[in-house]
C-alpha positions in Angstrom: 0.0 0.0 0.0 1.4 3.5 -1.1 2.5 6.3 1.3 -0.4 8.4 -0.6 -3.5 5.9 0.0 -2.6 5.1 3.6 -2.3 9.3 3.8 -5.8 9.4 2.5 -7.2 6.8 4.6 -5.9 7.8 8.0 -7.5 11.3 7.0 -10.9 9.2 6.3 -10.5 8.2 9.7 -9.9 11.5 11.2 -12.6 13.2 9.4 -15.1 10.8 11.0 -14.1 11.1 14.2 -14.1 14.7 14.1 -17.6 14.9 12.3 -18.5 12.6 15.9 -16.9 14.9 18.4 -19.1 17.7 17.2 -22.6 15.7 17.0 -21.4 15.1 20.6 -20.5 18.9 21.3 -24.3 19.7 19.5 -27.1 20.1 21.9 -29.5 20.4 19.0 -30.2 17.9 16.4 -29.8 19.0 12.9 -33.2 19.2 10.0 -32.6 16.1 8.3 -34.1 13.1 6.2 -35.5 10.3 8.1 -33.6 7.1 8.7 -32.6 5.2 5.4 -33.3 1.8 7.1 -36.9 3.3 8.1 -36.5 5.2 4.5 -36.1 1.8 2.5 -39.6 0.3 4.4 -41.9 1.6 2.2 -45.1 0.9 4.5 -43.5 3.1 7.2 -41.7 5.6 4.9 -45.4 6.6 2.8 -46.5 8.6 6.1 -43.4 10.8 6.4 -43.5 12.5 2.6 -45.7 15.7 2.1 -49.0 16.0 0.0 -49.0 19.2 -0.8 -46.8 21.7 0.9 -42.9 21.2 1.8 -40.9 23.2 4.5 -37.5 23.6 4.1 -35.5 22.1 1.1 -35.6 18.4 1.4 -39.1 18.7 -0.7 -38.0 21.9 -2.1 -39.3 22.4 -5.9 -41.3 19.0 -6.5 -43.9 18.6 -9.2 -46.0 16.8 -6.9 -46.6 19.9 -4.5 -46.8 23.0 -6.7 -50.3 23.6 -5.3 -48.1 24.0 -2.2 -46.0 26.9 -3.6 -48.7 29.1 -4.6 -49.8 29.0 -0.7 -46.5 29.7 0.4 -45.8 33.0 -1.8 -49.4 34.0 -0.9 -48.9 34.1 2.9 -45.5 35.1 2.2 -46.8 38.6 0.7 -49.0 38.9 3.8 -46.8 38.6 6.3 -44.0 41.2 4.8 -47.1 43.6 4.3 -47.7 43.3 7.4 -44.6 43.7 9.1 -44.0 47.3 6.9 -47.1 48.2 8.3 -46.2 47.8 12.1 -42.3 49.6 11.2 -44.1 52.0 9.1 -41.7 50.9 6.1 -43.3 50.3 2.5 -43.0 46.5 1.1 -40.2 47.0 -0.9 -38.4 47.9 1.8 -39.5 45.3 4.1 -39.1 43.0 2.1 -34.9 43.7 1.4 -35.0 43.7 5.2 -36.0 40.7 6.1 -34.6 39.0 3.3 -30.9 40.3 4.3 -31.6 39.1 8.0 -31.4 35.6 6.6 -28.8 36.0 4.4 -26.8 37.4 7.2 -27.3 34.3 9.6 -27.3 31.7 6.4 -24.0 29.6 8.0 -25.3 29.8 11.0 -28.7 28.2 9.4 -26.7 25.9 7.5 -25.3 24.0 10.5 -28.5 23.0 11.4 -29.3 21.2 8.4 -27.2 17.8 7.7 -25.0 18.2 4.3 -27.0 15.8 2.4 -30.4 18.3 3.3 -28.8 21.1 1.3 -26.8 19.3 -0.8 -27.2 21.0 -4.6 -28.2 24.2 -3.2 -26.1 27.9 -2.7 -26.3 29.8 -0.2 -28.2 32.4 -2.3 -31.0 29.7 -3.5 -30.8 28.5 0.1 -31.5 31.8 2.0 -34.4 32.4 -0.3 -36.3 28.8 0.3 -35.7 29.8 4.1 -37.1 33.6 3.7 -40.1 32.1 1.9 -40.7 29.4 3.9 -40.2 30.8 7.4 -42.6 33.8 6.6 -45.1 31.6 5.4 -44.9 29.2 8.1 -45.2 32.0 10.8 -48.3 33.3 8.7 -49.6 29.6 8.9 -49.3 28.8 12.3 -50.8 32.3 13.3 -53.8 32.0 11.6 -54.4 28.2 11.6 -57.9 27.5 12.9 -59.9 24.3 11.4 -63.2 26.5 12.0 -62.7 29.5 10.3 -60.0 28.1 6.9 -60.6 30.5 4.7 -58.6 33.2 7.0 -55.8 31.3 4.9 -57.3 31.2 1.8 -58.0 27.6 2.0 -60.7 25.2 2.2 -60.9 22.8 4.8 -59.7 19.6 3.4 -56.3 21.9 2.0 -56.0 23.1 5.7 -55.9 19.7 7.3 -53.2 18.6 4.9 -51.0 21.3 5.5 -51.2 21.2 9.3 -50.1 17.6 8.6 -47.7 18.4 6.4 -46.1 20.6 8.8 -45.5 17.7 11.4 -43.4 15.8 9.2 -39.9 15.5 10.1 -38.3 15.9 6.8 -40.5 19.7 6.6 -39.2 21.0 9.5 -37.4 24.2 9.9 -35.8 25.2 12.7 -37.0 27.7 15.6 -33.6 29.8 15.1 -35.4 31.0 11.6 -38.8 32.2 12.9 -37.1 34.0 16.0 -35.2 35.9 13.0 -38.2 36.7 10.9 -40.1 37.6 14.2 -37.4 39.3 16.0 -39.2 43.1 15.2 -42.8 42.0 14.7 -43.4 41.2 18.0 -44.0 37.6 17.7 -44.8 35.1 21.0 -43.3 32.3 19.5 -44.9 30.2 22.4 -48.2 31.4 21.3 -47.7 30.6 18.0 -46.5 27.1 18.3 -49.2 26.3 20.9 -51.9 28.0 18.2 -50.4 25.6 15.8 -50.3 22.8 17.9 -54.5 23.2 19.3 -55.7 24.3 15.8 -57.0 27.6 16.4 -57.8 27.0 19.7 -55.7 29.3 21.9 -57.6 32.3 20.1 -60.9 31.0 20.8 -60.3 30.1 24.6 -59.1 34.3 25.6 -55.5 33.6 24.5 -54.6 30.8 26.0 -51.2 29.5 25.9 -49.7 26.3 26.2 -46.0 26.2 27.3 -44.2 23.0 27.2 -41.3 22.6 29.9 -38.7 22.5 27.3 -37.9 26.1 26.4 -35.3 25.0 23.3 -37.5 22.8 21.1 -36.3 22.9 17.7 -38.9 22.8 15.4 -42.9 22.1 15.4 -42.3 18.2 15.4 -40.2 18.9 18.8 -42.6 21.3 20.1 -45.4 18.6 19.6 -43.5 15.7 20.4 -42.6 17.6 24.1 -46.9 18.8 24.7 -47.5 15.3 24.9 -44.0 13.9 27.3 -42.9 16.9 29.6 -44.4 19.2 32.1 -47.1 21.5 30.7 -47.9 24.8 31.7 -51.1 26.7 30.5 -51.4 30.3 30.9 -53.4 33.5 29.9 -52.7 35.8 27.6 -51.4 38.3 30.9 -49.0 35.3 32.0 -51.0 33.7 35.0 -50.7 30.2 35.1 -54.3 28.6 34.9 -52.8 25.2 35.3 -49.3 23.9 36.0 -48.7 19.9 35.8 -45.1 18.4 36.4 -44.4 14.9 35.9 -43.7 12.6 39.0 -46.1 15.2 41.3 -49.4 13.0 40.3 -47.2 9.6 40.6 -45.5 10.2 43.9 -47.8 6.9 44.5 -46.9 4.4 41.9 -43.1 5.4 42.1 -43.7 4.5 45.7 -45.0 0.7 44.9 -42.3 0.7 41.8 -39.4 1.1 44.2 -40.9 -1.5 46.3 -41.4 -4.1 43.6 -37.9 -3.8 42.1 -36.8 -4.7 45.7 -38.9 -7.6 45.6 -38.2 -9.1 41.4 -34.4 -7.6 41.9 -33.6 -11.6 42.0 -35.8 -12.9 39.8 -35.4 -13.6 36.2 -38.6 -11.5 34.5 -38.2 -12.2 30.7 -41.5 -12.6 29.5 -45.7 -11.3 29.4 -48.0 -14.4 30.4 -50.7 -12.2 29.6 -51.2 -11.3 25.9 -53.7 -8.0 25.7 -56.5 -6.5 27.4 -58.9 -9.4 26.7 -56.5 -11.5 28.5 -56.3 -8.9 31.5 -59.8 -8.4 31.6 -60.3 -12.2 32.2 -58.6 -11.7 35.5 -60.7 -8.3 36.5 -58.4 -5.9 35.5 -60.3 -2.8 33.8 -58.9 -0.1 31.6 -59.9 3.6 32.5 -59.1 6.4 31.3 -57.2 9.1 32.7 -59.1 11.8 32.2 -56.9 14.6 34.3 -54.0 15.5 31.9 -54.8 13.1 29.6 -53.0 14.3 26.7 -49.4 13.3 28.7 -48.7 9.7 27.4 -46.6 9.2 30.8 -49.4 9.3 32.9 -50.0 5.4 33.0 -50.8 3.7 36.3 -52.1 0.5 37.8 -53.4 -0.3 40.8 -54.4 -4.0 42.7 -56.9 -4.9 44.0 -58.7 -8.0 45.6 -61.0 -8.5 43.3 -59.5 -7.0 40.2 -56.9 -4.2 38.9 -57.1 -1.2 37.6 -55.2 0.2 34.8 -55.2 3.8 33.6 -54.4 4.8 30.6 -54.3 8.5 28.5 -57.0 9.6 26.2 -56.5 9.3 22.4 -58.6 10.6 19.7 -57.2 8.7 16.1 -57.7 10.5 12.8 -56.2 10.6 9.6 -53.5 12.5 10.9 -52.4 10.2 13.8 -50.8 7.9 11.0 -48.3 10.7 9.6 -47.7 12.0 13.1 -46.7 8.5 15.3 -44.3 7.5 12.5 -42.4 10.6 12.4 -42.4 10.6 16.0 -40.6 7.4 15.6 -38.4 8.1 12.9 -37.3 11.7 14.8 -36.2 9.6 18.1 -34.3 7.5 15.9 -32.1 10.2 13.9 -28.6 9.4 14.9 -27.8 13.2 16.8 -31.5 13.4 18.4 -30.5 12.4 22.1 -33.7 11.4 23.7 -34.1 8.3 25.0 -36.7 6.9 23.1 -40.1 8.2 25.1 -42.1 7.8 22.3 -41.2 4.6 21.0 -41.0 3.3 24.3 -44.9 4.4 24.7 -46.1 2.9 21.3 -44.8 -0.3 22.8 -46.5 -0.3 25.8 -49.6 -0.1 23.9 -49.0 -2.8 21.3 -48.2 -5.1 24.3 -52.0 -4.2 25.0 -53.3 -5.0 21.5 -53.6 -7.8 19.6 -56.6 -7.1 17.5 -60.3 -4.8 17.0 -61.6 -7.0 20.1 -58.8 -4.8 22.1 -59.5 -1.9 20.3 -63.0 -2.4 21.1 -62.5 -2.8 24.7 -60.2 0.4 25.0 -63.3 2.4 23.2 -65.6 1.1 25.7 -63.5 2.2 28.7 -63.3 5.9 27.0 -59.6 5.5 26.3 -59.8 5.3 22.4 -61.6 7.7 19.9 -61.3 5.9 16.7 -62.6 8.3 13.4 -59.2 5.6 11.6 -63.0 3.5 10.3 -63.0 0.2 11.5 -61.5 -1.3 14.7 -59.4 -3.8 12.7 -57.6 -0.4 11.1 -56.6 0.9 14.5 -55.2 -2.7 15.8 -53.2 -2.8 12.7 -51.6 0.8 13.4 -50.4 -0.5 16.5 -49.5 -3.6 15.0 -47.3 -2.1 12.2 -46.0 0.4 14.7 -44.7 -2.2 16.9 -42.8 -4.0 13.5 -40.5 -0.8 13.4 -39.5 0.3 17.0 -36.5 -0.2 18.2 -37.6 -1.1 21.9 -38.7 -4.0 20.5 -35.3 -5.4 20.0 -34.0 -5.8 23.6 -36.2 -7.9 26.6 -38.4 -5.8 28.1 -37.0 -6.4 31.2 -33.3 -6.3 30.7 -32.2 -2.9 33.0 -30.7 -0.3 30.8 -31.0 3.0 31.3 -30.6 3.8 27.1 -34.1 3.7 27.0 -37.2 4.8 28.8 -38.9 1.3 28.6 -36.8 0.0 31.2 -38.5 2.6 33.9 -41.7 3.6 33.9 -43.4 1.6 31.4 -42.1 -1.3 32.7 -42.3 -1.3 36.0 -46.3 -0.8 35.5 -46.0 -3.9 33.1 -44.2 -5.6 36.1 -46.8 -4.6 38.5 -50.0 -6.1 35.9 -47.6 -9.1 35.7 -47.5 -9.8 39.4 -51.6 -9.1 39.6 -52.2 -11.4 36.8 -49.6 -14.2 38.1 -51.5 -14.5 41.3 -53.8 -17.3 42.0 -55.8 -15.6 45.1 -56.1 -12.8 43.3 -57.6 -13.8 39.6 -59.1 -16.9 41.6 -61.1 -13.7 43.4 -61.7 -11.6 40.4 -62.8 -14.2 38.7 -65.8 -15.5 41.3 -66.7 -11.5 41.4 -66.9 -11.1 37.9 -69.4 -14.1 37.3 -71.2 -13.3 40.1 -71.4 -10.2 40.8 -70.8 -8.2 37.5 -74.6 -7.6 36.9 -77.1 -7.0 39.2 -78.9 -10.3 37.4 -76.2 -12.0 38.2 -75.7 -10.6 42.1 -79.7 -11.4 42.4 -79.6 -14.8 41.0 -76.4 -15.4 43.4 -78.2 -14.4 46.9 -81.1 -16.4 45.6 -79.6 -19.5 45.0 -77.5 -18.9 48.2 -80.8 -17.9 50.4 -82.4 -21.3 48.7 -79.4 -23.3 50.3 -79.6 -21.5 53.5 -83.5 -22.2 53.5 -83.0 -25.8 52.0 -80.8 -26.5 55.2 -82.7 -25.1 57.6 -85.9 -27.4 56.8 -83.8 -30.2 57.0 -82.2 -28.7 59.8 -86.2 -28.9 61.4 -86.5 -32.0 59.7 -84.2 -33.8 61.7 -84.9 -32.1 64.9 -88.0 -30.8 65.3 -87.7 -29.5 69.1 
């Protein structure tokens, strides 16, 4: 091997581990594709392409969303019009403005993109797709409200697929952009993301704003992604706090009775479910309710024992159209190679597949208020889940190996560890069961104590029978 080559591939080897240090230095993820792996499954990577508008330049210029374009210069036009106004500056002007305030942070706005994301473009192209798009997404998520589209220029089914569109990861852009274009217009970026987020509804309920507890989210997917994990403050449009939640306050309890049930299985070897899916834990009294007191937070799971049955609490979901584009992306985001969570999301969606195995689940988690399915049929929903569950990567270690790399191995499982030890009891499913054909219906409580008072009676003649004095 020649002096030159080994040169050239020592400096290969430098290069990469330089390009690792600073992913390592990063504290923000960069705007980039999704996964190839997840990119080269064609059943996951159809929910993660736009329909009809694209955000940054991944989707930049396709024939497919032109319609998308037209939107985009539109609010675009608005929005600069509108910022002259408030500076008193005509739109000419404003618009030079504004434009050279990108051009001015472009390598700054470049690092946040991987190379492959803006690969083909200059920086001059590049800082125009951003200007565009940034002003038109800040005009978007302003005025987004499902009830009155036409505030947009837009009919209802075209709004819906935009405010999906805007949750994909690959049409993201990052915060650092809007807090540019913003940065004189007097712009609550809070307010905006959290109008986004509750279509419309923040203008509707006297300016209410909902403020995740993760002030550096990095783009809409983030923002979204941390409403339904972290604490959650909501406040008024004066800055009083109308309600304040911070995970582990409501599940002081449960931590409580986790702590004390890895004492008791921290010698024993827990590698596997013996119960299948709610129809299995409702054959031993356990119920699913719903957690109807910050029920959007997917962490607020519980369960609870009893003598004659469990209970297991679970968030609210409502599943639309939507809910297939926004899970997967969820899922592909925590798996980008700089994103460090540690898998909440994933960790969540498989939780609930352990829980279903087909529409007779589905059905069951309707019943108890948990699930909203608009998806069509039950069978639809159980396959989300299903499919879901084919692709996460929680799925590839026991579920009861102790890692800290990922969430599953805390709170998620200790509650699967706690319906374990319910449903492995004899006493206790030998109870639950005698209550639950007894006493399940008041039919079936009256046709108990009669038979029992007919027994009682029965005896008692023969009782007098016998001995008459």
């Amino acid at each position: 091997m020649t002096g030159a080559l080994m040169d050239t591939r020592f400096s290969q080897l430098k290069e990469e581990k330089e390009r690792f240090d600073q992913s390592c230095r990063s504290s923000i993820p960069k705007i980039q594709r999704v996964p190839k792996f997840l990119q080269q499954n064609e059943r996951f990577y159809k929910y993660c392409s736009p329909k009809i508008v694209s955000f940054g330049p991944i989707h930049h210029n396709k024939d497919s969303l032109k319609e998308g374009e037209h939107y985009k210069r539109l609010w675009t036009s608005i929005f600069v019009a509108e910022y002259g106004e408030q500076n008193d500056q005509d739109v000419d002007q404003s618009y030079k403005i504004l434009f050279k305030k990108i051009e001015d942070n472009i390598e700054e706005l470049k690092n946040m993109f991987t190379e492959d994301a803006i690969e083909g473009y200059n920086d001059n192209d590049l800082a125009w797709i951003l200007f565009v798009d940034g002003c038109s997404l800040i005009y978007f998520m302003e005025n987004v409200d499902h009830q009155r589209p036409k505030a947009l220029n837009l009919k209802y089914d075209r709004l819906m697929y935009i405010w999906r569109d805007a949750l994909l990861l690959e049409n993201q852009l990052p915060r650092k952009i809007l807090e540019i274009l913003c940065e004189e217009k007097g712009v609550d970026l809070n307010f905006i993301y959290s109008n986004y987020s509750n279509m419309g509804q923040s203008k509707r309920s006297g300016e209410v704003v909902i403020i995740v507890d993760n002030p550096k989210f990095f783009h809409i997917l983030d923002f979204n992604r941390s409403f339904r994990l972290s604490s959650v403050i909501i406040q008024n449009i004066v800055g009083q706090n109308l309600m304040e939640t911070r995970e582990g306050e409501d599940d002081h309890d449960i931590m409580e009775e986790n702590k004390t049930l890895n004492q008791k299985h921290s010698n024993e070897q827990l590698n596997w479910n013996t119960y299948k899916s709610i129809r299995d834990l409702k054959t031993v009294g356990i119920r699913v309710v719903a957690n109807k007191t910050n029920n959007w937070r997917w962490s607020d799971i519980s369960f609870k024992s009893k003598w004659f049955g469990g209970e297991l609490r679970l968030p609210i979901f409502l599943f639309n159209d939507v809910t297939l584009y926004f899970f997967r992306n969820l899922i592909a985001y925590e798996m980008c190679p700089d994103v460090h969570y540690d898998y909440e999301c994933c960790s969540f969606f498989s939780f609930m597949d352990s829980l279903i195995d087909n529409a007779e689940d589905v059905k069951e988690l309707r019943s108890a208020g948990v699930f909203q399915n608009l998806l069509g049929s039950d069978e639809e929903l159980a396959k989300l889940f299903n499919d879901l569950g084919d692709d996460l990567p929680t799925k590839m270690s026991s579920h009861f190996s102790p890692t800290n790399a990922v969430t599953y191995s805390k709170k998620y499982i200790m509650v699967k560890r706690q319906i374990e030890t319910h449903y492995t009891n004899k006493w206790k499913t030998w109870l639950a069961q005698v209550y639950n054909t007894h006493f399940n219906t008041p039919w079936a409580m009256i046709a108990f104590l009669a038979a029992s008072s007919a027994l009682v009676l029965t005896f008692l003649q023969t009782w007098f029978t016998i001995r008459p004095n």
